[in-house]
C-alpha positions in Angstrom: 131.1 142.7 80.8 134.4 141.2 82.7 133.9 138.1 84.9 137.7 138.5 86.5 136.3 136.7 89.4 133.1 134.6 89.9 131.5 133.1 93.3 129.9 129.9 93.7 127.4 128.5 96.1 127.0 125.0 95.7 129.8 122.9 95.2 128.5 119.5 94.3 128.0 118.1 90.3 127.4 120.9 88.5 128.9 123.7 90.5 132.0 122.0 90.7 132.3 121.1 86.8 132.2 124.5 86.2 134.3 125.6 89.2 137.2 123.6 88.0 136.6 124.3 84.0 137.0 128.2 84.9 140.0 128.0 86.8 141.2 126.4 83.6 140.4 129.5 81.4 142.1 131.7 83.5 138.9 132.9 85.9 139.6 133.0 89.5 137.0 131.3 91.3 135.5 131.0 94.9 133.3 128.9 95.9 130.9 127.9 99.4 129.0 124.6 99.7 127.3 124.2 102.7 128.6 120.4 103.7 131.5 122.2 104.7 130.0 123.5 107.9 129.5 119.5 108.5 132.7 118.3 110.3 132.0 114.8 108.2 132.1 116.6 105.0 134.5 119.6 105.4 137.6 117.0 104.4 136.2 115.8 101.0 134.9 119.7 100.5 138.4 120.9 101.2 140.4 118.5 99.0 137.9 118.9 96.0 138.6 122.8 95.9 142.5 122.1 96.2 142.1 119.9 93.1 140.4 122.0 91.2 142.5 124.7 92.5 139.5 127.0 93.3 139.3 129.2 96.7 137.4 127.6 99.4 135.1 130.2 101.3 134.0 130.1 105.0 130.3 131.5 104.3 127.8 132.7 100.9 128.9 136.3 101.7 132.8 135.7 101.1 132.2 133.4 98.4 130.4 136.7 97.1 132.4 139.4 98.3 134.6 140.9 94.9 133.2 138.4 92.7 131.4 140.1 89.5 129.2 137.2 89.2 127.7 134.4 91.4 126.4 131.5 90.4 123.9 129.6 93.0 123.9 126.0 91.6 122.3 124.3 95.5 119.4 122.4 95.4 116.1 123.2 94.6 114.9 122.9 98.4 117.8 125.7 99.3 117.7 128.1 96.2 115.3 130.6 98.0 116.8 130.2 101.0 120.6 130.6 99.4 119.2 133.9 97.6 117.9 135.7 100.1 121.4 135.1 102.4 122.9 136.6 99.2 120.8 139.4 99.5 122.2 140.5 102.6 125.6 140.8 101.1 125.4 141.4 97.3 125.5 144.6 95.9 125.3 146.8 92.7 127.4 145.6 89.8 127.5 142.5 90.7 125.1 139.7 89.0 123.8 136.9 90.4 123.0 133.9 88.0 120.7 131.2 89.6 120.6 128.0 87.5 118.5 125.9 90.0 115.9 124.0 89.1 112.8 125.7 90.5 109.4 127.2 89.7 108.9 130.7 87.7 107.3 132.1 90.9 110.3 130.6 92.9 112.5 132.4 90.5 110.6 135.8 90.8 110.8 135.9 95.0 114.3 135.3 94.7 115.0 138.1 92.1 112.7 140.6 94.1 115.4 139.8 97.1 118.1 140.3 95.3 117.4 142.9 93.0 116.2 144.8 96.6 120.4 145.4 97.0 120.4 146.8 93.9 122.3 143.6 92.1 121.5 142.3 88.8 119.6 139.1 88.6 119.5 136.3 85.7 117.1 133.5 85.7 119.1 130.1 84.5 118.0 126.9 83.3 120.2 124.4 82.5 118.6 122.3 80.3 120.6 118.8 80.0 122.7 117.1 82.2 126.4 119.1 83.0 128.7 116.4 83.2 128.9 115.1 79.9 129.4 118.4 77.8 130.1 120.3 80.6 130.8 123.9 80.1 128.9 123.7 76.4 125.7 122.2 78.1 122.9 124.5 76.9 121.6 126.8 79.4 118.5 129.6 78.7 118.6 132.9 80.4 116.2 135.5 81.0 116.2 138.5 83.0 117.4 142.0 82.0 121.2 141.6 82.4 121.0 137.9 80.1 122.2 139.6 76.8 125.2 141.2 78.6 125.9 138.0 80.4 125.5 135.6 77.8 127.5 137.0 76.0 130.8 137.5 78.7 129.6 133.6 79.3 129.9 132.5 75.6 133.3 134.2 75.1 134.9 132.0 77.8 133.3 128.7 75.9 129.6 128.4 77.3 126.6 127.6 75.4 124.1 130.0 76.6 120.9 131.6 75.0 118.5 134.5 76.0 114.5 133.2 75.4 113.4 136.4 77.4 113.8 140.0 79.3 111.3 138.3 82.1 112.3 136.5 84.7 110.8 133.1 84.7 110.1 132.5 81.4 113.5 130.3 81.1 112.8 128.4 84.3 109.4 127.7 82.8 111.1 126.1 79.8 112.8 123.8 82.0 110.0 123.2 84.1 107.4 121.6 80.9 110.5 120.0 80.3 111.2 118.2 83.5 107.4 116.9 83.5 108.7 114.7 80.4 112.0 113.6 81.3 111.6 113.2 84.9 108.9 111.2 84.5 110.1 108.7 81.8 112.5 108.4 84.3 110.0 107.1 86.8 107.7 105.3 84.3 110.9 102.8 83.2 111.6 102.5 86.9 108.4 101.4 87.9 108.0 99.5 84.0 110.9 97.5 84.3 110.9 96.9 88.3 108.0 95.1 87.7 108.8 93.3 84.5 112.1 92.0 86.0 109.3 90.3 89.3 107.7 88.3 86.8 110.6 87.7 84.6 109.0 90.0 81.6 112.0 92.1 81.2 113.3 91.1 78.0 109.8 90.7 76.1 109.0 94.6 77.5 112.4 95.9 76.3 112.0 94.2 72.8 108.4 95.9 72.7 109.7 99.2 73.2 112.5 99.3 71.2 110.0 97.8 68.1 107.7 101.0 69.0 110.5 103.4 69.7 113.5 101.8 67.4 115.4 105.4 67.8 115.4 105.6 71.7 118.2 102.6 72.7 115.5 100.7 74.6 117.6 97.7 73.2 120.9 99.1 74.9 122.0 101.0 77.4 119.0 103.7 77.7 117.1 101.8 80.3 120.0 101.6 82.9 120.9 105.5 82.1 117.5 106.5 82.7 117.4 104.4 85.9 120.4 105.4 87.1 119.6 108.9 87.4 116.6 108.2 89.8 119.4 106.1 91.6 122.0 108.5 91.8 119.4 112.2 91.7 116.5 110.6 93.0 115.6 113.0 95.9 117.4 116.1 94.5 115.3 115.3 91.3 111.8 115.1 93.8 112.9 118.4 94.8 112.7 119.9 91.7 109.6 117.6 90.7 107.9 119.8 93.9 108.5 122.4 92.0 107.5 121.6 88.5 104.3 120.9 90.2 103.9 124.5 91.5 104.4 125.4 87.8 102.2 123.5 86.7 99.4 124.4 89.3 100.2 127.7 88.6 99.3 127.5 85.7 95.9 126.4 86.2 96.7 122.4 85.0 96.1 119.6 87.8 99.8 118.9 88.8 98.7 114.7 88.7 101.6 113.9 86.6 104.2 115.9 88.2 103.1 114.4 92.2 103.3 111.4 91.0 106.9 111.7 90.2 107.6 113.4 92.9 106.8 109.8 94.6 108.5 107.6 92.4 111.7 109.2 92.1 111.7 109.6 96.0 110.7 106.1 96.4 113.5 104.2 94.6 116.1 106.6 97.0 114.1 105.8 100.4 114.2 102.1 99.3 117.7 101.8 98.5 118.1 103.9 102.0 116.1 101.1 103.7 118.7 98.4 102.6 121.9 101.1 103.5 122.7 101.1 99.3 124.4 103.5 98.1 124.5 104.4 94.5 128.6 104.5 94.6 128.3 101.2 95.7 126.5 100.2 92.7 128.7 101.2 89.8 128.5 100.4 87.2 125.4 100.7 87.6 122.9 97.9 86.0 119.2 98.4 86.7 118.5 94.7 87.1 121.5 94.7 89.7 119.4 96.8 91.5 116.2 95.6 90.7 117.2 92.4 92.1 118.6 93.8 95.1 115.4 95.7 96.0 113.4 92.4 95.4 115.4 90.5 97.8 115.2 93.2 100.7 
């Protein structure tokens, strides 16, 4: 399989990492982000893909048009939604590789639509944050056209892995996943929130690290995990919507997975309340924040 040129729909953190790390290797890229059609945003959208030296694309069906594969890395709110536009315009031969973060069923509507146009469809799930290892952050694949694609994708320095021929098995994987990290997310948020009210902070973080010596609970793990709910916190409710279909879906009371659904919205609607903005926060410290929220 060649990938001489490859689309992208969604142009924020992770579409954009690996926008500008395969221009590097040689592969032309085009990508579409949606902000774009917001005057406010077009600017920042338009000098991003000049850096990175990527083609900027008026709508999803020329970011699509010639490219042998497209990669929809939106939100998890829009992935439907972004698939089914693709749909429209996609057609055989071309692959379409969707590494949002949404439910199995989720996963299976959007391959019905696009395998309707006779493309290839490859369920993705990117299964650790991009930024830090970027290209070589491990992603599962499933779907009929993985092998072939994993494969292309590995030669131009991805770190890929088919777990299945079935669409949805990989999203599932990443799904049980996000019901663990998501929420220790949330749990130290609302932990150490509270702790730092009653001046407990240091006493709770000395507890953990003596129960959990391996985690960093004595270093810099707590404003990391905090931090994402800061920065992600409603994209990250988004997907947690969708974990719990999963998880409902699979005939297991979705408690857990609601629940985070709240908290990681919560910390983003309160900083929202106060007009903070996680930019204006770095770097980042958790009891920065904490303190801020406690004043408001």
């Amino acid at each position: 399989m060649t990938l001489g040129t490859i689309g992208i729909i969604g142009f924020g953190e992770a579409g954009g990492i690996l926008a500008q790390d395969l221009a590097a290797r040689g592969i032309s890229v085009q990508v579409y982000d949606r902000l774009q059609d917001d005057p406010a945003g077009r600017t920042a959208i338009t000098a991003k893909a000049n850096a990175l030296c990527v083609r900027l694309c008026h709508d999803v069906a020329e970011a699509i048009a010639g490219a042998a594969l497209v990669i929809s890395a939106v939100t998890a709110g829009s992935a439907l939604e972004v698939a089914k536009t693709a749909a429209a315009t996609i057609r055989a031969g071309q692959l379409f590789m969707d590494i949002n973060s949404i439910a199995p069923a989720t996963k299976q509507a959007a391959s019905v639509a696009i395998q309707h146009s006779g493309a290839g469809y490859v369920d993705a799930a990117v299964m650790a944050p991009v930024p830090p290892r970027r290209l070589q952050t491990p992603i599962l694949l499933g779907g009929r056209e993985a092998g072939a694609l994993s494969a292309a994708l590995n030669a131009l320095g991805f770190a890929t892995r088919v777990v299945s021929q079935e669409v949805g098995v990989a999203s599932a994987i990443k799904m049980c996943r996000s019901v663990m990290i998501k929420g220790l997310e949330a749990l130290t948020t609302e932990s150490l929130r509270t702790a730092r009210h009653y001046g407990a902070e240091a006493e709770v973080l000395a507890s953990l690290h003596q129960s959990f010596p391996s985690m960093g609970w004595d270093g810099d793990l707590p404003h990391y995990l905090i931090s994402r709910v800061a920065e992600h916190g409603r994209r990250r409710a988004e997907e947690m919507e969708e974990v719990a279909q999963t998880v409902c879906a699979a005939g297991v009371a979705p408690d857990m997975s609601e629940a985070i659904v709240r908290a990681q919205r919560g910390l983003v609607d309160a900083m929202a309340s106060l007009d903070l903005r996680y930019a204006e926060l770095e770097p980042f410290s958790w009891t920065d924040l904490a303190d801020r929220l406690r004043v408001g």
